[in-house]
MILOLUM-72069 format. One line per 5 residues: number of its first residue (from 1); their letters; for each residue y, x, z of C-alpha. Coordinates in nm, 4 decimals. Example, Ala and Ser with C-alpha at 12.3 -4.5 7.8 and 13.67 -1.06 7.14 Angstrom:
2
1> AS> -0.4500/1.2300/0.7800 ~ -0.1060/1.3670/0.7140
END
This chain:
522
1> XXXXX> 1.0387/4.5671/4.6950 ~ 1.3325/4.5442/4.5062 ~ 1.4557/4.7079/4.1975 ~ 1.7346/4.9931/4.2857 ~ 2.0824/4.8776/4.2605
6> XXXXX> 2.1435/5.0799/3.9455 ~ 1.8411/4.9821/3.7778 ~ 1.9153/4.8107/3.4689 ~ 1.5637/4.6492/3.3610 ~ 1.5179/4.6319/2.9967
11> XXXXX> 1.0877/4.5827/2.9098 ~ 1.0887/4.2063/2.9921 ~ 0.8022/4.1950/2.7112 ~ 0.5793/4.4016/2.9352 ~ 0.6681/4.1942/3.2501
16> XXXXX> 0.9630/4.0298/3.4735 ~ 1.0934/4.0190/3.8124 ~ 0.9812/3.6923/3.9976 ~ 1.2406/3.4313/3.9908 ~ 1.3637/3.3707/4.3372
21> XXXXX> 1.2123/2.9942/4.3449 ~ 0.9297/3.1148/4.1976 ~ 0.8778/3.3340/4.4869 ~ 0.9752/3.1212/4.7482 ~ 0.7002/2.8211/4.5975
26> XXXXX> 0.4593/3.1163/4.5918 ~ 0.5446/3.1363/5.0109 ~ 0.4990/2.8117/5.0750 ~ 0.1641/2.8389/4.9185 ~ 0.0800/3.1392/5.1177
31> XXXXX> 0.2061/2.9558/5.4635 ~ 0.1952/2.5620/5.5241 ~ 0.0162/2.4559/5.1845 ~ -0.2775/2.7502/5.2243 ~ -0.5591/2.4877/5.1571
36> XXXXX> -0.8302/2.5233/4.9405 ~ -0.7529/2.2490/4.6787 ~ -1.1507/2.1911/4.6503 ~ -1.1750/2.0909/5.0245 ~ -1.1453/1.6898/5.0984
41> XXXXX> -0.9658/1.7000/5.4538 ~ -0.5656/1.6737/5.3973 ~ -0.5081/2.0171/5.3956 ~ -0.6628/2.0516/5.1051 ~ -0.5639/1.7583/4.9351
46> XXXXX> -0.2035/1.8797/4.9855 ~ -0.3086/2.1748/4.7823 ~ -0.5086/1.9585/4.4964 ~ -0.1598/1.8058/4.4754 ~ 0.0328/2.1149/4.4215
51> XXXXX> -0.2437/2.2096/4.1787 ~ -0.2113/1.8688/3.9933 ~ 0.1739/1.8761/3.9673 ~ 0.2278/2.2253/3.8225 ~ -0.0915/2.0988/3.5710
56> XXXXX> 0.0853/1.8068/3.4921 ~ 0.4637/1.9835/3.4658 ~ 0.2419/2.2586/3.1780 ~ 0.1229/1.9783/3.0046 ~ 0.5075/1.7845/2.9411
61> XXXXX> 0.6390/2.1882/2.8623 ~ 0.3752/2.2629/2.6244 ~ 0.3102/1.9589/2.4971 ~ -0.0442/1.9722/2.5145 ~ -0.1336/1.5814/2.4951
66> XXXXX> -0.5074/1.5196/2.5220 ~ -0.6202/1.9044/2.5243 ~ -0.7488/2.0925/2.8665 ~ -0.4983/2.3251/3.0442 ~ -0.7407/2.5954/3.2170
71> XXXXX> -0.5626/2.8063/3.4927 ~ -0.6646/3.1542/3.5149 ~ -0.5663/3.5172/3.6461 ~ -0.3501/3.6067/3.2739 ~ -0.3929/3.5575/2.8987
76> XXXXX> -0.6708/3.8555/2.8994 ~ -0.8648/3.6209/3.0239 ~ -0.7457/3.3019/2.8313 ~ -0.8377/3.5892/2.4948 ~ -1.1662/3.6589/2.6796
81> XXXXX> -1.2741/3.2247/2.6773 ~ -1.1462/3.0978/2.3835 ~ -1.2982/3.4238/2.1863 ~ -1.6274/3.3575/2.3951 ~ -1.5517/2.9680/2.3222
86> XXXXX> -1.5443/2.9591/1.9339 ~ -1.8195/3.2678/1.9155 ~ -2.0656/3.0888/2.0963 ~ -1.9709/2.7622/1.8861 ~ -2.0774/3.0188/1.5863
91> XXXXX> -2.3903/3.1353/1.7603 ~ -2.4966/2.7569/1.8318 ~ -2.4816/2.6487/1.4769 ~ -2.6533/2.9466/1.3305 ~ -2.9063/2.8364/1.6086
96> XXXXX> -2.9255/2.5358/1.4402 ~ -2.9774/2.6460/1.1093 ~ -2.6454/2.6360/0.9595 ~ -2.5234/2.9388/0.7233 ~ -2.2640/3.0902/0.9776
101> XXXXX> -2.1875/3.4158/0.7545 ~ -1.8094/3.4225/0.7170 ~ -1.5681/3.6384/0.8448 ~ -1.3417/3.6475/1.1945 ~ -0.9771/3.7179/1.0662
106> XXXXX> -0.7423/3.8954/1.2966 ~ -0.3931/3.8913/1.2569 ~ -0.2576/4.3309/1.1464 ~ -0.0257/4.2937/1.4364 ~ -0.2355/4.1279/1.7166
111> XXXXX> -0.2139/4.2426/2.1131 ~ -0.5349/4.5018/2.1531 ~ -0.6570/4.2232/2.3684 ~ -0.7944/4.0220/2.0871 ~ -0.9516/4.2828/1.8748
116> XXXXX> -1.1410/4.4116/2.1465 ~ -1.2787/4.1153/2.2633 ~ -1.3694/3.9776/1.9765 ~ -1.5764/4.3304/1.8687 ~ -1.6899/4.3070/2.2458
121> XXXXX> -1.8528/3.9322/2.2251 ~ -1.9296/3.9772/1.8128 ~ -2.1821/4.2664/1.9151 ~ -2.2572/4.1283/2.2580 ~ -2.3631/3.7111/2.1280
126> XXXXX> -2.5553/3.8833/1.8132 ~ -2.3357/3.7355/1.5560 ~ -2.2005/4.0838/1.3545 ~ -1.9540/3.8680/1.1924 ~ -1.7843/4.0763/0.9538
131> XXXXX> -1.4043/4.1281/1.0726 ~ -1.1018/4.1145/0.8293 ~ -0.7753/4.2478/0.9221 ~ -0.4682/3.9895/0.8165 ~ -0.2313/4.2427/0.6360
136> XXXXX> 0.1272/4.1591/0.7034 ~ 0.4549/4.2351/0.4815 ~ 0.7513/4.4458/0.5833 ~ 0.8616/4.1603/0.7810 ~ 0.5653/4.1545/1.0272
141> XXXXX> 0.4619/3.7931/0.8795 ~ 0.1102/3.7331/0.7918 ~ -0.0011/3.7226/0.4371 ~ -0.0627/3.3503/0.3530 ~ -0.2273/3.4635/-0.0090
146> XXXXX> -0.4611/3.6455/0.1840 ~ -0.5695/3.3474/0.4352 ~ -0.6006/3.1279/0.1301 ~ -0.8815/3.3838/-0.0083 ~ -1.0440/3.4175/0.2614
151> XXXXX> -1.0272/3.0860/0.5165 ~ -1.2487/2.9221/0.3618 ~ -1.6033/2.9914/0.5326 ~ -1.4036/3.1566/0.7808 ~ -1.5291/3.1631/1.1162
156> XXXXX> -1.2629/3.2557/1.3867 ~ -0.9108/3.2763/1.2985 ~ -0.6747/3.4786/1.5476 ~ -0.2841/3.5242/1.5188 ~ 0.0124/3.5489/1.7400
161> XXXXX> 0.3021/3.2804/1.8157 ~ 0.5417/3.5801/1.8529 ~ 0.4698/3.9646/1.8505 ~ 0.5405/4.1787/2.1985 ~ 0.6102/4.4846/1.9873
166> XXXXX> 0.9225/4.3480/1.7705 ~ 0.9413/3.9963/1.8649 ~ 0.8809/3.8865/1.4687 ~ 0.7908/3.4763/1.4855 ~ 0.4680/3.4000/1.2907
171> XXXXX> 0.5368/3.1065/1.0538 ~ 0.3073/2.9099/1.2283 ~ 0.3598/2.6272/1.0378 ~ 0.2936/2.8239/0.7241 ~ -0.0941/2.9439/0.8765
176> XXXXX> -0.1437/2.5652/0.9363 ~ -0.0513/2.4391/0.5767 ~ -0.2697/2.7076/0.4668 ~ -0.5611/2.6134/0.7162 ~ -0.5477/2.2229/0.5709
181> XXXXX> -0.4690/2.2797/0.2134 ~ -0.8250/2.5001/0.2663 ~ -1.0415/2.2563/0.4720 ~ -1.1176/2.5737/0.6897 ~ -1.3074/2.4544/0.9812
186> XXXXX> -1.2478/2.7930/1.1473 ~ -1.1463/2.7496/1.4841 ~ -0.7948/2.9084/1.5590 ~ -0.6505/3.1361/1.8138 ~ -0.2904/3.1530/1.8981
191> XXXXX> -0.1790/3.4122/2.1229 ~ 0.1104/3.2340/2.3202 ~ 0.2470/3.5218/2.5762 ~ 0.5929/3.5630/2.4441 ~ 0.6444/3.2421/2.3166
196> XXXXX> 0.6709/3.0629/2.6667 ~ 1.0044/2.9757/2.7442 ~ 1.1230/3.1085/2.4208 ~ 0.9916/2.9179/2.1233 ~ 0.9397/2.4889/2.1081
201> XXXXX> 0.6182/2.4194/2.2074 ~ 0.4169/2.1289/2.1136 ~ 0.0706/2.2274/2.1184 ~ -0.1403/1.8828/2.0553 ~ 0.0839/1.8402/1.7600
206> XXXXX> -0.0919/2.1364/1.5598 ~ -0.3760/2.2530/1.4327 ~ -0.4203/2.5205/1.7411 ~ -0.7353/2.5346/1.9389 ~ -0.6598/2.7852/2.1876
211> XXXXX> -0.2945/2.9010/2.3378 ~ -0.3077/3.1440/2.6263 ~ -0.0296/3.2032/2.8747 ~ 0.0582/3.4396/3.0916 ~ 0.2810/3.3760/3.4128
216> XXXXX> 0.4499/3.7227/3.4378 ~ 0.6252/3.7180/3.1015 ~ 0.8587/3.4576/3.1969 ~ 0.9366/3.5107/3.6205 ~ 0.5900/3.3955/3.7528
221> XXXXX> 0.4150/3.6715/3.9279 ~ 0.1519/3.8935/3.7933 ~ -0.2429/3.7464/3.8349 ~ -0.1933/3.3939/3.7024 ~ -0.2010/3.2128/3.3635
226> XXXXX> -0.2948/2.9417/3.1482 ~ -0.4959/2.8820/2.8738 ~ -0.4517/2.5662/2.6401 ~ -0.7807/2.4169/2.4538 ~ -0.7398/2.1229/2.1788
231> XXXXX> -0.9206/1.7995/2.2441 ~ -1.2462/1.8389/2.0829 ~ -1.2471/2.2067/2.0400 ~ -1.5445/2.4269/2.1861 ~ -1.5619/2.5806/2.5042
236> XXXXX> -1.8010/2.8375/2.6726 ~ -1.6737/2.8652/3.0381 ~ -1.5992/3.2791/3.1111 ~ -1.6515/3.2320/3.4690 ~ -1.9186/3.0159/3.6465
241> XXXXX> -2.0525/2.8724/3.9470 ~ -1.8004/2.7474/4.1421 ~ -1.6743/2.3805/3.9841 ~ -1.3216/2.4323/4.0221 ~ -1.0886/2.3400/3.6886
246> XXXXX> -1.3326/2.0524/3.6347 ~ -1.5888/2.3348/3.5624 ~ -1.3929/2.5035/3.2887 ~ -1.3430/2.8186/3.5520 ~ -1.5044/2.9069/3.8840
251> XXXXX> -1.3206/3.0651/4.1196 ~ -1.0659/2.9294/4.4001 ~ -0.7667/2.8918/4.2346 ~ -0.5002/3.1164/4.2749 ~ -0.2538/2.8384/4.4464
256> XXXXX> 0.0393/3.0665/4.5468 ~ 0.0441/3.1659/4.1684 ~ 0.0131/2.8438/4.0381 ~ 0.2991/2.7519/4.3056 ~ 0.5032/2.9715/4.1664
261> XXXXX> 0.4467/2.9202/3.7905 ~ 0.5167/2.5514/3.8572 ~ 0.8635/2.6146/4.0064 ~ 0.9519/2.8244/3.6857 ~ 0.7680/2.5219/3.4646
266> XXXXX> 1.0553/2.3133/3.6779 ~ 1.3144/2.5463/3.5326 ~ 1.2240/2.4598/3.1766 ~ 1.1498/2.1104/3.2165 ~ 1.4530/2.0692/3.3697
271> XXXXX> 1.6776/2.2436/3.0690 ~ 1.6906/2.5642/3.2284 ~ 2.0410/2.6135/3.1223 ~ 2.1341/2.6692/3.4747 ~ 1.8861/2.9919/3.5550
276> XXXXX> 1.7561/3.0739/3.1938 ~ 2.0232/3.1362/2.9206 ~ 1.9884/2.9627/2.5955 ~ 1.8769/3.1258/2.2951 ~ 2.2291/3.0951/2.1366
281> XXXXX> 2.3815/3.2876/2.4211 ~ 2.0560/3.5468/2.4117 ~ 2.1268/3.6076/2.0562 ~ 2.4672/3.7130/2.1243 ~ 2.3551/3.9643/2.4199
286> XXXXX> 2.0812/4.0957/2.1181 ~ 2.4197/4.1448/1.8620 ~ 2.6572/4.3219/2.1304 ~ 2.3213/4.5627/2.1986 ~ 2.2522/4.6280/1.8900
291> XXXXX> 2.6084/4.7320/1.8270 ~ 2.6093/4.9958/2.1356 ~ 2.3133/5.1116/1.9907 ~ 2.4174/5.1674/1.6288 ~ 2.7614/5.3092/1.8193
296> XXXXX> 2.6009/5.5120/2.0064 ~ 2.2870/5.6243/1.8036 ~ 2.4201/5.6806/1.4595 ~ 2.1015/5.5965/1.1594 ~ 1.9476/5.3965/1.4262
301> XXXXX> 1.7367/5.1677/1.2324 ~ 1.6175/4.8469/1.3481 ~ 1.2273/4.7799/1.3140 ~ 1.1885/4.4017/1.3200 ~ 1.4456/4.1396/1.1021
306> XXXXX> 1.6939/3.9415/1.3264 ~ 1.6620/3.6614/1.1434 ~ 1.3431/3.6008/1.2276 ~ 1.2515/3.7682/1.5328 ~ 1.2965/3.6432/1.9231
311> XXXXX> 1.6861/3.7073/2.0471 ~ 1.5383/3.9228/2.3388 ~ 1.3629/4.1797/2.1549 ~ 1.5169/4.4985/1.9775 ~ 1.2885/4.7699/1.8585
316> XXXXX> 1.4257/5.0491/1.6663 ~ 1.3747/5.4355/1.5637 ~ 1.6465/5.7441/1.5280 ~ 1.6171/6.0044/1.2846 ~ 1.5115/6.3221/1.4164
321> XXXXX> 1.4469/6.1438/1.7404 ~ 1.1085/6.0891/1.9123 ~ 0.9973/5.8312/2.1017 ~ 0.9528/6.0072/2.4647 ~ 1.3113/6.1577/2.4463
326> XXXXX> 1.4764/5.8569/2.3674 ~ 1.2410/5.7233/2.6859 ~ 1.3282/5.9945/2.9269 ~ 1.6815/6.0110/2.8741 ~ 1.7206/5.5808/2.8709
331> XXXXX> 1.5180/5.6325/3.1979 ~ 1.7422/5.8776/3.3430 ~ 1.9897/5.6955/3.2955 ~ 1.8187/5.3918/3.4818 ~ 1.7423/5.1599/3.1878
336> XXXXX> 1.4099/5.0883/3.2072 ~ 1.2032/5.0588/2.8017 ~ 0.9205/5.1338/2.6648 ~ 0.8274/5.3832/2.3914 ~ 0.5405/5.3535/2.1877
341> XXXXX> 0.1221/5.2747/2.3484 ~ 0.1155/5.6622/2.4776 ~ 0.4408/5.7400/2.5982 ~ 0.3303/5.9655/2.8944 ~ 0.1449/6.2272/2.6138
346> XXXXX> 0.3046/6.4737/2.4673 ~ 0.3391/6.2968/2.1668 ~ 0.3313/5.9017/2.1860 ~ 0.0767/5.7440/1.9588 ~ 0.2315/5.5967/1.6322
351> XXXXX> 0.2578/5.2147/1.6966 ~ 0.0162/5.0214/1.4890 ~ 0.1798/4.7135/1.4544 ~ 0.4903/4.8777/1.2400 ~ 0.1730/5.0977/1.0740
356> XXXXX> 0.0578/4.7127/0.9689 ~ 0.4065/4.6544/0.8523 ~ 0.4438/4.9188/0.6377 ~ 0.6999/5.1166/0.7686 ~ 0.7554/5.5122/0.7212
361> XXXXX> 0.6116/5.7395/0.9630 ~ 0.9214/5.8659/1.1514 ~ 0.9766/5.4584/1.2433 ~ 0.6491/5.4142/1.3685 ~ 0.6039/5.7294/1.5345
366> XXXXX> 1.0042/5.7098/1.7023 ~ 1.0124/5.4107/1.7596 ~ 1.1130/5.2826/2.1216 ~ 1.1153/4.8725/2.2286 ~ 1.4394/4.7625/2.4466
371> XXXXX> 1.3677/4.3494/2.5724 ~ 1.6011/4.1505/2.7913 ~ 1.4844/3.8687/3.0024 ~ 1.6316/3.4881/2.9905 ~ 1.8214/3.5229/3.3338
376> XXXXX> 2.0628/3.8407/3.2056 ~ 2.4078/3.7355/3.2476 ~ 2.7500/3.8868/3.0688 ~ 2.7984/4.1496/3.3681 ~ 2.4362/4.2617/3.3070
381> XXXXX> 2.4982/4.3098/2.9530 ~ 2.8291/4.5117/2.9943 ~ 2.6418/4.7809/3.2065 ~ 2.3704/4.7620/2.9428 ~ 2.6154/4.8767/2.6669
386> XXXXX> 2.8252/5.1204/2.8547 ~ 2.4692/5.3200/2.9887 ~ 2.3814/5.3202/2.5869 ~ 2.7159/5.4884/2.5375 ~ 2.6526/5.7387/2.7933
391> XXXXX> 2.2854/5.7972/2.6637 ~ 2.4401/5.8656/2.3121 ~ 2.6748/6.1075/2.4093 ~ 2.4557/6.3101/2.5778 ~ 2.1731/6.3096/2.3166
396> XXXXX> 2.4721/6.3889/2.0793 ~ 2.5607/6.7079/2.2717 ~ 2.2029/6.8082/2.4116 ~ 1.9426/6.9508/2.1156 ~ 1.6576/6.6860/2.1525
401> XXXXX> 1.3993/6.9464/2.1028 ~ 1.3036/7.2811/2.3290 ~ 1.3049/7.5459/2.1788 ~ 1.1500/7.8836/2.3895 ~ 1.4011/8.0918/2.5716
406> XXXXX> 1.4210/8.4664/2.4771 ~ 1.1188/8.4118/2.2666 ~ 0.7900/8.5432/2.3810 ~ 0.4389/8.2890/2.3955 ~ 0.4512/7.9970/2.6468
411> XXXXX> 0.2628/8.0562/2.9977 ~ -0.0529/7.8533/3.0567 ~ -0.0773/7.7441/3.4003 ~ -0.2880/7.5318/3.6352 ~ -0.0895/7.2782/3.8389
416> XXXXX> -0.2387/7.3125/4.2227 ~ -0.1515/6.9945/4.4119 ~ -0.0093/7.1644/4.7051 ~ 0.3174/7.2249/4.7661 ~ 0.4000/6.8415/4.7384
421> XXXXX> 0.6645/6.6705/4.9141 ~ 0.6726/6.2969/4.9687 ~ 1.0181/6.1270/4.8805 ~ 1.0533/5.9964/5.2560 ~ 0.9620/6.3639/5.3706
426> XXXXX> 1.3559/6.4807/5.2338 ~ 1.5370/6.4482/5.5137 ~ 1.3249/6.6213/5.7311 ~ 1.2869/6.8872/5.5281 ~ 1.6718/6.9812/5.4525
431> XXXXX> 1.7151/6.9806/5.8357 ~ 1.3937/7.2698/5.8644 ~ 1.5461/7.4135/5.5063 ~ 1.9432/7.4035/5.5086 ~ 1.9160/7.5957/5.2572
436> XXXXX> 1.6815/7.4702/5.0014 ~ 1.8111/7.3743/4.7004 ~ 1.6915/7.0959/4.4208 ~ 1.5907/7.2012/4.0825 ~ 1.5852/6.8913/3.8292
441> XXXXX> 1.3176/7.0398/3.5735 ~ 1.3694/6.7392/3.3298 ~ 1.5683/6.7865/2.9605 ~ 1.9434/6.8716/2.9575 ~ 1.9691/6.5242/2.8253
446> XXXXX> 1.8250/6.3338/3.1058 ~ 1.9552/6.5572/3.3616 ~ 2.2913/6.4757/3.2020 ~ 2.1999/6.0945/3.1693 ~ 2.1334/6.0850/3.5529
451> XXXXX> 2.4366/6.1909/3.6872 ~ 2.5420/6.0316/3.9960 ~ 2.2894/5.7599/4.0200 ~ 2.0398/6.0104/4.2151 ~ 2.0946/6.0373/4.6126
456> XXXXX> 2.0629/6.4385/4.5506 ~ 2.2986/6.4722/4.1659 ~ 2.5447/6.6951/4.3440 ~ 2.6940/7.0337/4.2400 ~ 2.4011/7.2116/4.4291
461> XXXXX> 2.1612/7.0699/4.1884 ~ 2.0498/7.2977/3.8965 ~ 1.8655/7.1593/3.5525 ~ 1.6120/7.4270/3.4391 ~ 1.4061/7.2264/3.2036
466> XXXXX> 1.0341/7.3055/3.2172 ~ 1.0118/7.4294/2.8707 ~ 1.2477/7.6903/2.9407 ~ 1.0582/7.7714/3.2674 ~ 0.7256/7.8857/3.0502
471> XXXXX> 0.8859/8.1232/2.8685 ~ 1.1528/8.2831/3.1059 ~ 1.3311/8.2941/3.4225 ~ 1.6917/8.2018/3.4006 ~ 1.9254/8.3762/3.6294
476> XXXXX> 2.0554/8.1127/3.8370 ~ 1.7204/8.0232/3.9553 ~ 1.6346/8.3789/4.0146 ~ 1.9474/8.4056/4.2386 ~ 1.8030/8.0996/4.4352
481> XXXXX> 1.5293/8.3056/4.6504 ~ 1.5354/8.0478/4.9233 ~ 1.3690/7.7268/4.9247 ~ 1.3580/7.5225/4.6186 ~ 1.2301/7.1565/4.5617
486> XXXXX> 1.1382/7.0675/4.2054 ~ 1.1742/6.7154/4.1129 ~ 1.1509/6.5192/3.7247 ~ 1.1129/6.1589/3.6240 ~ 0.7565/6.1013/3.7655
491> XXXXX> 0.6530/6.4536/3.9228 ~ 0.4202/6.5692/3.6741 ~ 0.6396/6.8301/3.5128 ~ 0.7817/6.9337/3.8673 ~ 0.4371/7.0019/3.9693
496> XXXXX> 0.3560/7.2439/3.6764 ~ 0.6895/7.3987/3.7472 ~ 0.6064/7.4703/4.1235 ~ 0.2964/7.6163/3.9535 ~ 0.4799/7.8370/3.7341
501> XXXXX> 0.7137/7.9650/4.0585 ~ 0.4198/8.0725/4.2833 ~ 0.2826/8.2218/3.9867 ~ 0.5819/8.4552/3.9145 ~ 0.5562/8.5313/4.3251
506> XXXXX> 0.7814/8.2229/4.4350 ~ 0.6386/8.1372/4.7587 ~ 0.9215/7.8330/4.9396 ~ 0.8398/7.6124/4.6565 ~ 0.7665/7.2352/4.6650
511> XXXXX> 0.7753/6.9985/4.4059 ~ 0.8931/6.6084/4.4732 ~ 0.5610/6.3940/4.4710 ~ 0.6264/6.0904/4.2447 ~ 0.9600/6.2190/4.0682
516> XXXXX> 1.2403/6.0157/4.0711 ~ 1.0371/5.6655/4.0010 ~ 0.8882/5.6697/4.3493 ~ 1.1991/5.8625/4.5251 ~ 1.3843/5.5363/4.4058
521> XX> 1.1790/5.3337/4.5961 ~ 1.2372/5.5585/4.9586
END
């Protein structure tokens, strides 16, 4: 399925599109090179071959010289072994008689996925290590003082190449000195996801035990990653039983994945100048951004430092502006971000990683995350500014928050599931209802933000936000007794507005199943 033509794609931290080799490597794997790479006869010895290559092209990329490369469904699951790697490591030596007391030291600004498995196999192996969290300063950059207290006796030592949130680069070279000038024979844990295609990489050449990768961050598709493991270093296989990856992880490997990861390994092997942008140019898309943003957005504050964050990443807060209405109306206007770990709640979740960092509450709390992918081009960039300009001007004229309409206590309602309508269910249903007319319950400021790039943004179209719906009945939507279809971004305000309708008596109301997001993809 492809992304709608005015869809301008900007949460390449969360994921990418798969690059068009990538894809069409991932085909071949699916068609004419479908053998199991663990079977002797030549189909599968085609396969081991595929499997061996794209091994063999990780290992040049990353650098990894003597240590294992492990291919596996993501980085969760690289997080899961090496955590489950170094704890059992831990557990065997305590076995053994060995004080094995100190601490496991996480990183302020880690991905959830480390924290959790490390209290998940802590509790679960018997250890109760005592956990320390790795303060960082305003810069997101971890507190050498602090690791020079405390790495010594240290068990497990867990950090990040590059953070998803603001893109800050740990000075990884800084955590190494630290690790040597300490003779900490903790075992450390580099989470690698954003730094693949992005940052140098030369793995063996550092004190790092365990790097894992994930495909879909840089045009590989979803369900297939890598995790890197330093000659010598400990390792507790997650999955058993099968023998594949020289018994480091059972399971038939996931070839069309690995296909496809190896053709976008080819890219960066190769240079990649011709498909992936460099970071020079990347840096300059990040400036002209930012200065749409600040243009468009004025007191727009940016979260992370330029100077030593990755060029694709911009995270930054408004004053007076939250999080999920700088979301809905970027959305609206088909630029795709994301907004803080609970954007879909009423009130997104302050983010913890500018908590760690220090900064005030209306930054955490507003803050949104805007992240551009290595194939973005000039032309891609342009309609990037000129949608900021249009988002700004409409958050400029539209009051952000909702205030009640003739005063008088909000309505409680249930929201009934009936009364959908499916997306591909329009067309029939103007021809039965001529009549029938669409009522965008979004804010003014998405409604506003949308204009023309929805099939149905005509003159016929009326805005009657939700929040004015609880407390009153405007008169235009009184006057529309027919037929009405409510539609928003992802149908769960439209629903509680149908709700509200049949309510008040309404009885030809529907409400568009899947909002916008799915209607897109009719």
């Amino acid at each position: 399925m492809h992304a709608p033509a005015h869809e301008i794609y900007l949460d390449c931290n969360a994921t990418t599109p798969v690059l068009p080799a990538a894809r069409d490597a991932g085909v071949r794997a699916l068609s004419g090179q479908f053998g199991n790479p663990s079977s002797s006869h030549s189909t599968g010895l085609r396969a081991k071959a595929v499997l061996d290559r794209v091994r063999a092209q990780a290992a040049r990329v990353l650098g990894t010289g003597n240590g294992q490369l492990v291919f596996g469904s993501g980085a969760t699951e690289g997080i899961q072994t090496a955590v489950l790697s170094a704890l059992c490591a831990a557990r065997a030596r305590r076995d053994a008689g060995e004080a094995v007391n100190g601490p496991i030291l996480l990183g302020a600004t880690e991905h959830k996925a480390v924290p959790q498995a490390v209290a998940h196999w802590n509790q679960l192996l018997g250890l109760n290590l005592p956990v320390l969290t790795v303060p960082v300063n305003t810069h997101g950059l971890h507190d050498l003082a602090f690791l020079q207290q405390h790495l010594p006796g240290a068990t497990l030592l867990c950090t990040m190449a590059a953070n998803n949130e603001t893109g800050v680069v740990s000075d990884i070279a800084g955590i190494e000195a630290v690790l040597q000038t300490t003779g900490s024979r903790a075992l450390w844990l580099v989470d690698c996801v954003q730094a693949l295609g992005k940052l140098e990489l030369n793995l063996a050449a550092t004190r790092i035990d365990y790097a894992p990768f994930s495909g879909h961050k840089l045009y590989a598709p979803k369900g297939i990653g890598m995790l890197y493991v330093r000659e010598g270093s400990p390792y507790t296989a997650l999955l058993a039983g099968g023998g594949q990856e020289g018994g480091h992880r059972a399971g038939t490997e996931n070839m069309p994945g690995i296909a496809a990861l190896g053709a976008v390994l080819q890219v960066l092997e190769d240079g990649g100048d011709s498909v992936f942008r460099s970071h020079a140019h990347l840096a300059h898309y990040r400036v002209r951004l930012a200065e749409a943003l600040r243009a468009a957005l004025p007191g727009v504050v940016f979260n992370m430092p330029f100077e030593c964050s990755l060029p694709t990443t911009l995270n930054f807060s408004v004053p007076g502006m939250d999080s999920k209405t700088l979301l809905n109306v970027f959305d609206a206007a088909g630029m795709r971000i994301s907004a803080g770990s609970a954007c879909s709640a009423a009130k997104a979740e302050p983010s913890y990683v500018l908590q760690a960092m220090g900064l005030p509450a209306w930054q955490t709390e507003g803050a949104v995350r805007l992240s551009i992918g290595a194939t973005v081009d000039a032309a891609f960039i342009d309609e990037a500014c000129a949608r900021i300009a249009v988002c700004g001007q409409v958050l400029r004229a539209c009051c952000t928050g909702a205030a009640p309409v003739n005063g008088g206590p909000a309505m409680a309602i249930e929201c009934p599931s009936e009364g959908g309508l499916p997306a591909d269910a329009l067309g029939d249903f103007f021809q039965r209802h001529p009549d029938a007319r669409m009522v965008d319950v979004r804010d003014v400021a998405e409604h506003q933000a949308s204009h023309n790039l929805l099939p149905w943004t005509q003159a016929s179209t009326l805005n009657v936000p939700l929040e004015a719906l609880r407390h009153s009945m405007p008169a235009d939507l009184s006057q529309a007794l027919g037929p009405v279809v409510m539609f928003c971004r992802s149908g769960a305000r439209s629903r509680q507005a149908a709700a509200l309708l049949r309510a008040r008596g309404h009885t030809q109301v529907w409400h568009l199943e899947g909002g916008v997001a799915l209607a897109e993809m009719a």
